[in-house]
N, CA, C and O of each residue as an XYZ file, in Angstrom:
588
protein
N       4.871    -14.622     31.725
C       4.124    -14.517     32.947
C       3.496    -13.131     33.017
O       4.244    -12.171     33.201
N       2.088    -12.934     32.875
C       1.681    -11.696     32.655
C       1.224    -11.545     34.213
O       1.204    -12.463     35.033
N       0.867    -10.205     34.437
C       0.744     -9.484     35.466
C      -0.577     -9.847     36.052
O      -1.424    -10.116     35.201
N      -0.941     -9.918     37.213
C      -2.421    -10.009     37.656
C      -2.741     -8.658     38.155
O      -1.933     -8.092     38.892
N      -3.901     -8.066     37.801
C      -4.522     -7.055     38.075
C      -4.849     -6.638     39.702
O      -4.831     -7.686     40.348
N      -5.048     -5.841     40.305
C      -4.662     -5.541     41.811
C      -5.553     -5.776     42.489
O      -5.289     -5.893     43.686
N      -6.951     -5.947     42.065
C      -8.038     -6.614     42.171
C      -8.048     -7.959     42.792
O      -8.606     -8.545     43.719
N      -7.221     -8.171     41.905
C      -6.594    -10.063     42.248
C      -5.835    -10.354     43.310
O      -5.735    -11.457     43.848
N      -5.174     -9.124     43.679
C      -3.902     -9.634     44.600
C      -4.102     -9.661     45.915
O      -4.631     -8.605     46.263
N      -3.903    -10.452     46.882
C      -3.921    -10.164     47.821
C      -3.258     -9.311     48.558
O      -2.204     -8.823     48.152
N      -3.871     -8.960     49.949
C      -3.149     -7.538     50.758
C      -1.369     -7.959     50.910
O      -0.743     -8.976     51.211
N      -0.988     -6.410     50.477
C       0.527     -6.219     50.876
C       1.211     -6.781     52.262
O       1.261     -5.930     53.150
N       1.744     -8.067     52.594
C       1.631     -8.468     54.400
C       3.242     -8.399     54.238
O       3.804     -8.611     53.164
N       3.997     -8.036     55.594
C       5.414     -8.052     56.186
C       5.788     -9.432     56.417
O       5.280    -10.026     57.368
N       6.848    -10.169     55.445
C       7.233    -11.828     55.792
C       8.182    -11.081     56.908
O       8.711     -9.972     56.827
N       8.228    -12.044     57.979
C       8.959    -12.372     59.481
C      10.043    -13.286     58.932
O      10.004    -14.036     57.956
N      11.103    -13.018     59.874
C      12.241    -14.012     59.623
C      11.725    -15.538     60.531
O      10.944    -15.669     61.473
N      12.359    -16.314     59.943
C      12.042    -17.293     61.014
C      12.816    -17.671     63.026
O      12.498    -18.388     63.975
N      13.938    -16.622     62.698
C      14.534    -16.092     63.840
C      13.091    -15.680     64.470
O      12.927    -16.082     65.622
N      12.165    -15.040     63.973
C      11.355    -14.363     64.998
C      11.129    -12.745     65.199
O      10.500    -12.261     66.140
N      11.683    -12.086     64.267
C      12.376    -10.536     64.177
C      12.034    -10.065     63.160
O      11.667    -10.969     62.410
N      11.928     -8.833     62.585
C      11.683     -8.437     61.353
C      13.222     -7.551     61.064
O      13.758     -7.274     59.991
N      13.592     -7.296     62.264
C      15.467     -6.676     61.983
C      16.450     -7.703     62.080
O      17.675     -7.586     62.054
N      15.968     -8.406     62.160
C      17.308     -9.773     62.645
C      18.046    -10.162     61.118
O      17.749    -10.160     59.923
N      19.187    -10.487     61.996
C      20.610    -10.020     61.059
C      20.661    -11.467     60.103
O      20.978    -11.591     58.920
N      20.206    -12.530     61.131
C      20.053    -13.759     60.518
C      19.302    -14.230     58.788
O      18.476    -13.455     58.306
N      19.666    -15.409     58.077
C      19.586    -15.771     56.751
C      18.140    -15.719     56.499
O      17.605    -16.530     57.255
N      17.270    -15.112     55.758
C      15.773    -15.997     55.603
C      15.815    -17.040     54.973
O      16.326    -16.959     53.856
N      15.349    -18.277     55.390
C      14.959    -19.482     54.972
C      14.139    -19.901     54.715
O      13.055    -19.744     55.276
N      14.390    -20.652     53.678
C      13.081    -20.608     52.741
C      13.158    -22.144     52.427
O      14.272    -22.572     52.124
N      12.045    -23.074     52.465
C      12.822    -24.834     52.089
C      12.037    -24.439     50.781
O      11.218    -23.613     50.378
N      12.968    -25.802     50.250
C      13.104    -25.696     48.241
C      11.712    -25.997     48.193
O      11.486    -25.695     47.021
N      10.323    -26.491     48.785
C       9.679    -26.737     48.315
C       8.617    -25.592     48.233
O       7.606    -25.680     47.536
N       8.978    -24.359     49.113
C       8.992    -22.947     49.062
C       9.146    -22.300     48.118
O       8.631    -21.185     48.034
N       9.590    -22.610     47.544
C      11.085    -22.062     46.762
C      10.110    -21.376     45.477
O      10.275    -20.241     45.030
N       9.326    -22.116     45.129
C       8.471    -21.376     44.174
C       7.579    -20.190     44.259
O       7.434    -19.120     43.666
N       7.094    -20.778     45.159
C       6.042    -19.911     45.939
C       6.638    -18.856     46.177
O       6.293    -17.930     45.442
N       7.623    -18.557     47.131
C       8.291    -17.512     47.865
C       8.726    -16.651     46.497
O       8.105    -15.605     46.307
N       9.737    -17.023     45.555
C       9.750    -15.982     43.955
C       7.805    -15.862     43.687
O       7.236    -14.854     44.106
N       7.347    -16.490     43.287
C       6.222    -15.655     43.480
C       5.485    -14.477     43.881
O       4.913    -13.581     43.261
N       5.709    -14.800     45.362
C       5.150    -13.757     46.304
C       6.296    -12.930     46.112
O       5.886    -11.792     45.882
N       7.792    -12.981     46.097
C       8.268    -11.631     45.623
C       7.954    -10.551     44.483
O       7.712     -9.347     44.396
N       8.103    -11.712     43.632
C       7.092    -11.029     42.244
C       5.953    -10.161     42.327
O       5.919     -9.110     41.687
N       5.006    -10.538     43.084
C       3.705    -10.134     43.122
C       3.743     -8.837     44.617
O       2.958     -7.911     44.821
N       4.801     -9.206     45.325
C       5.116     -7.789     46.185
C       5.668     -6.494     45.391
O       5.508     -5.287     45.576
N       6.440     -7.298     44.357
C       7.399     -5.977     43.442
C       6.087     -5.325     42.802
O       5.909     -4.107     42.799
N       5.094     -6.336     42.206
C       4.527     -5.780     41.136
C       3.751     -4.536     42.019
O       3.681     -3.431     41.481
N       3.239     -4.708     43.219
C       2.432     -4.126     43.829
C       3.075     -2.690     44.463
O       2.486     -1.613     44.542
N       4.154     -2.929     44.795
C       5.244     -1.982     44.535
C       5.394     -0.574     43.735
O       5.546      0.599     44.079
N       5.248     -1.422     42.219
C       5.270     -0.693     41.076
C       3.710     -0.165     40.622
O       3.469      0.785     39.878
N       2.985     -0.824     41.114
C       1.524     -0.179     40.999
C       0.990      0.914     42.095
O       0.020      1.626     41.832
N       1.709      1.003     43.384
C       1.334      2.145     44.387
C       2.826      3.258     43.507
O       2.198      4.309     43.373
N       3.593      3.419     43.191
C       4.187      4.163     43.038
C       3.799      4.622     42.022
O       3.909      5.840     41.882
N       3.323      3.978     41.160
C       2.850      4.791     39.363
C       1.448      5.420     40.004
O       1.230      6.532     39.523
N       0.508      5.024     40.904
C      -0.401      5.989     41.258
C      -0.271      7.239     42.059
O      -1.093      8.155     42.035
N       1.128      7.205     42.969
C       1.644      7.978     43.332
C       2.118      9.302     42.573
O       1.938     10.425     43.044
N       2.951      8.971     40.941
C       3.263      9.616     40.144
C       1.791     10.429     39.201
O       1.733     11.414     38.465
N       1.076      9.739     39.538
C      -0.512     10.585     38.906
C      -1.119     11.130     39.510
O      -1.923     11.974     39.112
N      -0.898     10.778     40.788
C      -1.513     11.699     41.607
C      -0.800     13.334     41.789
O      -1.128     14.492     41.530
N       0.296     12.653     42.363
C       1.318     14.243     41.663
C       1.086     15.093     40.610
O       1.147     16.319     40.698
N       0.803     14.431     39.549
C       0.865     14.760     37.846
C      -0.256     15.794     38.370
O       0.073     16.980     38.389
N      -1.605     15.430     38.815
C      -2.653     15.469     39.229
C      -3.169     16.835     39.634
O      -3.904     17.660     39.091
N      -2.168     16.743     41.398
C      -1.909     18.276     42.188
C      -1.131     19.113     41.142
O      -1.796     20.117     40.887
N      -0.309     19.089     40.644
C       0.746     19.561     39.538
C      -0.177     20.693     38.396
O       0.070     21.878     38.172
N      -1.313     19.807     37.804
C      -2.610     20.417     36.757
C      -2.990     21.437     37.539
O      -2.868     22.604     37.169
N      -3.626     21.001     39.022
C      -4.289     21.704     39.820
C      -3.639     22.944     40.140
O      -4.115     24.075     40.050
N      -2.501     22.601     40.523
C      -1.374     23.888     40.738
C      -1.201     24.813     39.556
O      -1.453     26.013     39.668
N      -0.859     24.382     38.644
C      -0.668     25.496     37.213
C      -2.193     26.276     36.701
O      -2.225     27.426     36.263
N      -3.674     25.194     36.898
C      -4.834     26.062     36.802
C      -5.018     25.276     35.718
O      -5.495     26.024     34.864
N      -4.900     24.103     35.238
C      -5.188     23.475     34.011
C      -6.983     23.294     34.443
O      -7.826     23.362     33.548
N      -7.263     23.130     35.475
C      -8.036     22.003     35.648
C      -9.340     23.545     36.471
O     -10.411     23.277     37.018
N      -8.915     24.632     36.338
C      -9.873     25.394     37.108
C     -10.887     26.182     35.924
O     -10.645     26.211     34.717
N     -11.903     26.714     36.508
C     -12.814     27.480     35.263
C     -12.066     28.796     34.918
O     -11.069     29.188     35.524
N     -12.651     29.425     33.888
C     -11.768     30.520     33.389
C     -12.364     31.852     34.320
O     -11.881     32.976     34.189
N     -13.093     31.654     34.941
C     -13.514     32.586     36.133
C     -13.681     31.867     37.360
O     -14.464     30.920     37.443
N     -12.812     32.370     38.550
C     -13.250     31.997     39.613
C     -14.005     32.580     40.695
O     -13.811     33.795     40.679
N     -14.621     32.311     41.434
C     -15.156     32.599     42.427
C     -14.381     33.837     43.776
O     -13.421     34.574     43.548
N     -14.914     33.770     44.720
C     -13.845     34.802     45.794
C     -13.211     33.760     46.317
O     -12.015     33.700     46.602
N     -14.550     32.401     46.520
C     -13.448     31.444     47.758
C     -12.672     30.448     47.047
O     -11.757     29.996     47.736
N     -12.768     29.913     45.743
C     -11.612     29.608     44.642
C     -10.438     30.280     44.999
O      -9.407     29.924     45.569
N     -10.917     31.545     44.435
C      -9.541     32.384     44.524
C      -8.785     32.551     45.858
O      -7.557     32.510     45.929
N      -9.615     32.745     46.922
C      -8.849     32.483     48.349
C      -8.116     30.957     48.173
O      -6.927     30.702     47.984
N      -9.127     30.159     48.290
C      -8.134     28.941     48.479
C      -6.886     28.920     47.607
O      -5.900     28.338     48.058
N      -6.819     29.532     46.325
C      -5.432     29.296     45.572
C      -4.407     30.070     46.196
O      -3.265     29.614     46.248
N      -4.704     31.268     46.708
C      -3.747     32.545     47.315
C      -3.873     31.895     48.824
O      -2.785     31.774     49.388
N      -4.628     31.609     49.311
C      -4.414     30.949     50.959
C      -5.067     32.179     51.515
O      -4.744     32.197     52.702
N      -5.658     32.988     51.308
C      -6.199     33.632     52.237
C      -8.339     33.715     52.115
O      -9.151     33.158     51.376
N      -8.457     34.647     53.202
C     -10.562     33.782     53.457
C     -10.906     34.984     52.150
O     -10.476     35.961     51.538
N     -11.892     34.139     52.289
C     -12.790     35.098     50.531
C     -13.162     35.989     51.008
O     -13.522     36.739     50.100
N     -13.390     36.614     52.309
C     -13.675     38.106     52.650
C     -12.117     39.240     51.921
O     -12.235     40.362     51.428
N     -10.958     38.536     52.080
C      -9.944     39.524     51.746
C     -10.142     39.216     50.192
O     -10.310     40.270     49.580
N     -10.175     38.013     49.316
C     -10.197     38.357     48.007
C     -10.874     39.201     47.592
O     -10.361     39.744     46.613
N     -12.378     39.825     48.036
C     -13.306     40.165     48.066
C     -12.717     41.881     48.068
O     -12.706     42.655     47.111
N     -12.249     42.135     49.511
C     -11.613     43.492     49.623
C     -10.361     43.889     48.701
O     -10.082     45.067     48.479
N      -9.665     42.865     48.209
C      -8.573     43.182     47.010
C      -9.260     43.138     45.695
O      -8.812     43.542     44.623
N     -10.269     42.659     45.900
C     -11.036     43.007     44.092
C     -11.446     44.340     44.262
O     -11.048     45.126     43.402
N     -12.304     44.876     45.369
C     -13.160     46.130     45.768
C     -11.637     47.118     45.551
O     -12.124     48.076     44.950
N     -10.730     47.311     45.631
C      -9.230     48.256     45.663
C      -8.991     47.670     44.616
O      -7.908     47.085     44.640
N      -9.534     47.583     43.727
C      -8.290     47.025     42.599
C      -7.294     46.384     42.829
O      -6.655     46.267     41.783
N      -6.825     45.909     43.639
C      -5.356     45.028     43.822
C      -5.175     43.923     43.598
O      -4.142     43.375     43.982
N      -6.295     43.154     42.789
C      -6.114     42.117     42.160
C      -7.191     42.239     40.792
O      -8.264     42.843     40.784
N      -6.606     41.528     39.724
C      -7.937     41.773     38.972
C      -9.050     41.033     38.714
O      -8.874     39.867     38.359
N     -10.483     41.580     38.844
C     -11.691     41.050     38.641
C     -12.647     41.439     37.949
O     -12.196     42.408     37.340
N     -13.581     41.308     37.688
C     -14.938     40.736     36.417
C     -15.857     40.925     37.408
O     -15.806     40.279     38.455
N     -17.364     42.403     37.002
C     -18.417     42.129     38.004
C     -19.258     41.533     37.026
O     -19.451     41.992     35.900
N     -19.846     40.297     37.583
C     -21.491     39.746     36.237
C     -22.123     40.185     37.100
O     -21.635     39.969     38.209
N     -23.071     40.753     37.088
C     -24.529     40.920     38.448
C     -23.934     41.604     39.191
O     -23.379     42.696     39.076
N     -24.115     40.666     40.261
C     -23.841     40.905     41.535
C     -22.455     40.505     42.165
O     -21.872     41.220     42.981
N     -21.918     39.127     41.646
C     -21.095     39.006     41.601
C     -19.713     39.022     41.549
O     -19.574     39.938     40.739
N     -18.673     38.696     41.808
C     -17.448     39.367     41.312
C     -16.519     38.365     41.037
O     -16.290     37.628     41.996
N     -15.896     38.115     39.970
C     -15.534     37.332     39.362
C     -13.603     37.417     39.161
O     -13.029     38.502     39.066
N     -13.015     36.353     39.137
C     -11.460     36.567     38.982
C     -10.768     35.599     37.740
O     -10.417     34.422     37.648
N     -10.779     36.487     37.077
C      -9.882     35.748     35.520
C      -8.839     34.879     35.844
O      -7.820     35.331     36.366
N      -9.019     33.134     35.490
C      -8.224     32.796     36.358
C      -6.352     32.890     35.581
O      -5.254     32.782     36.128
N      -6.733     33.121     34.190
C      -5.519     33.651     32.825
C      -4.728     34.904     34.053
O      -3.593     34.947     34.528
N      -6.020     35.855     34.246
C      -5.202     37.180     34.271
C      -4.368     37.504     35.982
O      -3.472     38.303     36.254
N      -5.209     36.388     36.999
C      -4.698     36.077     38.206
C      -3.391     35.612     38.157
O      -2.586     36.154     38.914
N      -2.985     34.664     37.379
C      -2.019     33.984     37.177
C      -0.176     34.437     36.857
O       0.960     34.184     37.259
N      -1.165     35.524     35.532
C      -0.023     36.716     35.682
C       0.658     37.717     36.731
O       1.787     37.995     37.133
N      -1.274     38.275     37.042
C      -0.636     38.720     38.562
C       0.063     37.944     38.980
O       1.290     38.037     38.935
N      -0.569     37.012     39.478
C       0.912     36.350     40.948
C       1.999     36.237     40.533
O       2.861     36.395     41.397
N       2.504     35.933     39.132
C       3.803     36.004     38.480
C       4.030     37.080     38.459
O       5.178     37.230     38.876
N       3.403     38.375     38.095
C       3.724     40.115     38.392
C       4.269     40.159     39.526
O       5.456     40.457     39.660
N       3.355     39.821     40.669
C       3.953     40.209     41.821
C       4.906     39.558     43.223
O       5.105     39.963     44.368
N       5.352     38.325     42.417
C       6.719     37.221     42.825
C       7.709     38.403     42.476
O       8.621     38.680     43.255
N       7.448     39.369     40.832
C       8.943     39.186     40.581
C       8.994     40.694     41.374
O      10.155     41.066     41.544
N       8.123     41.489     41.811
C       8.209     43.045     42.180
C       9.141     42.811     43.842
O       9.008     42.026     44.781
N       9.805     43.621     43.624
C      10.735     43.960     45.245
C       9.455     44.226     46.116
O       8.310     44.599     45.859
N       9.874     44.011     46.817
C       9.252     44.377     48.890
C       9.495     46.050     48.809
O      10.641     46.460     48.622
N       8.485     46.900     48.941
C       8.621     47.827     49.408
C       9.007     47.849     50.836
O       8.591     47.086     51.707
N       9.871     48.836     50.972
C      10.306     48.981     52.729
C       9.735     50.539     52.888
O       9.988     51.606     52.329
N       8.887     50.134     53.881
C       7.987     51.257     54.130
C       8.593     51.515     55.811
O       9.251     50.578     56.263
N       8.464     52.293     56.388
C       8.296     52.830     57.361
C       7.149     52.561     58.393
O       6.141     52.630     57.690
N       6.767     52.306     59.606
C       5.815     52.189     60.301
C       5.269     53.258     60.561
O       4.064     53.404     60.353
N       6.150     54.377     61.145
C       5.379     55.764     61.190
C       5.577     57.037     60.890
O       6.383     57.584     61.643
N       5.111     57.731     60.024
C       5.965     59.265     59.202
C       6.679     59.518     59.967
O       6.712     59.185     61.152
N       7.455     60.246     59.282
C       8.529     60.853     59.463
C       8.414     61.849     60.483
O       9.208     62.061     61.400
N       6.886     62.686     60.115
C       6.771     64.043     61.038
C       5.952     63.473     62.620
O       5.380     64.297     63.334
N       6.009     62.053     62.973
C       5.412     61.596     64.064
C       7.148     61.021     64.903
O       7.193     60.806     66.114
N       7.827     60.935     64.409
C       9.223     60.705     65.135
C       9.408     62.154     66.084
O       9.254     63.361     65.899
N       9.822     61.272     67.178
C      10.354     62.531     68.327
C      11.639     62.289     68.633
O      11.852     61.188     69.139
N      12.341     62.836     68.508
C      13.784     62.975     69.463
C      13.532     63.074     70.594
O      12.989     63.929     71.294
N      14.264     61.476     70.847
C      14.127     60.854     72.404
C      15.576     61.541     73.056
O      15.570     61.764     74.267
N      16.369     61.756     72.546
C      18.119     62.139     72.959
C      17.487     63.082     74.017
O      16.313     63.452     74.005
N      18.491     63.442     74.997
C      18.253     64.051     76.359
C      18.991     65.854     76.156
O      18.876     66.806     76.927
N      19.835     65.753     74.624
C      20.402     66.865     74.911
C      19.339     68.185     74.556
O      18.421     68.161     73.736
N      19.590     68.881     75.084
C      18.359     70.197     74.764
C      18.982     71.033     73.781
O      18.393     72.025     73.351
């Protein structure tokens, strides 16, 4: 019994008990002359089953490429590169201008290696949090009351 293509199948529908319920605790009944039909339509629910979940698994596979950079150019753009880091292409823009990320000028342009980005962000996952201070040292006042 080979498979029918999804093309073929009709829409995925919810069988009702004959109680009337779709939670009801009661037997589903099925008369023998059913009986074929109904393995059928299980069949052809499983198969459909197994065909949303394997597209499910490619689609994943999919975001997965997208995520590692399989699938991006070897230079990106500012708003590429924002969208991968999550922030607006005005700041990629100001972290290329400081050096704090690395970039490629062609023209006018400014360009982000998407090889050498990559490292960065792996560079800078593994670097500690600087703990900085909010305000020097020589701007602290002694609030204490004693004179």
């Amino acid at each position: 019994m080979g498979r029918s293509s999804a093309a073929e199948r009709r829409p995925l529908e919810i069988l009702r008990r004959p109680e009337g319920g779709l939670g009801e605790t009661g037997p589903l009944v099925v008369s023998p002359s059913r009986a074929d039909a109904a393995r059928r339509d299980a069949l052809e629910t499983l198969h459909q089953l197994i065909d949303a979940l394997t597209e499910l698994a490619n689609e994943r596979s999919r975001e997965d490429d997208v995520a590692s950079g399989h699938d991006l150019p070897l230079l990106l753009n500012a708003a590429e590169t924002g969208q991968l880091l999550s922030v607006s292409r005005a700041k990629v823009l100001d972290l290329a201008a400081r050096g704090e990320i690395p970039s490629v000028r062609i023209g006018g342009s400014v360009r982000i290696p998407r090889d050498r980005l990559t490292a960065w962000i792996a560079e800078q996952a593994q670097v500690e949090p600087k703990t900085t201070n909010r305000l020097p040292t020589w701007v602290r006042v002694n609030r204490s009351h004693e004179a």
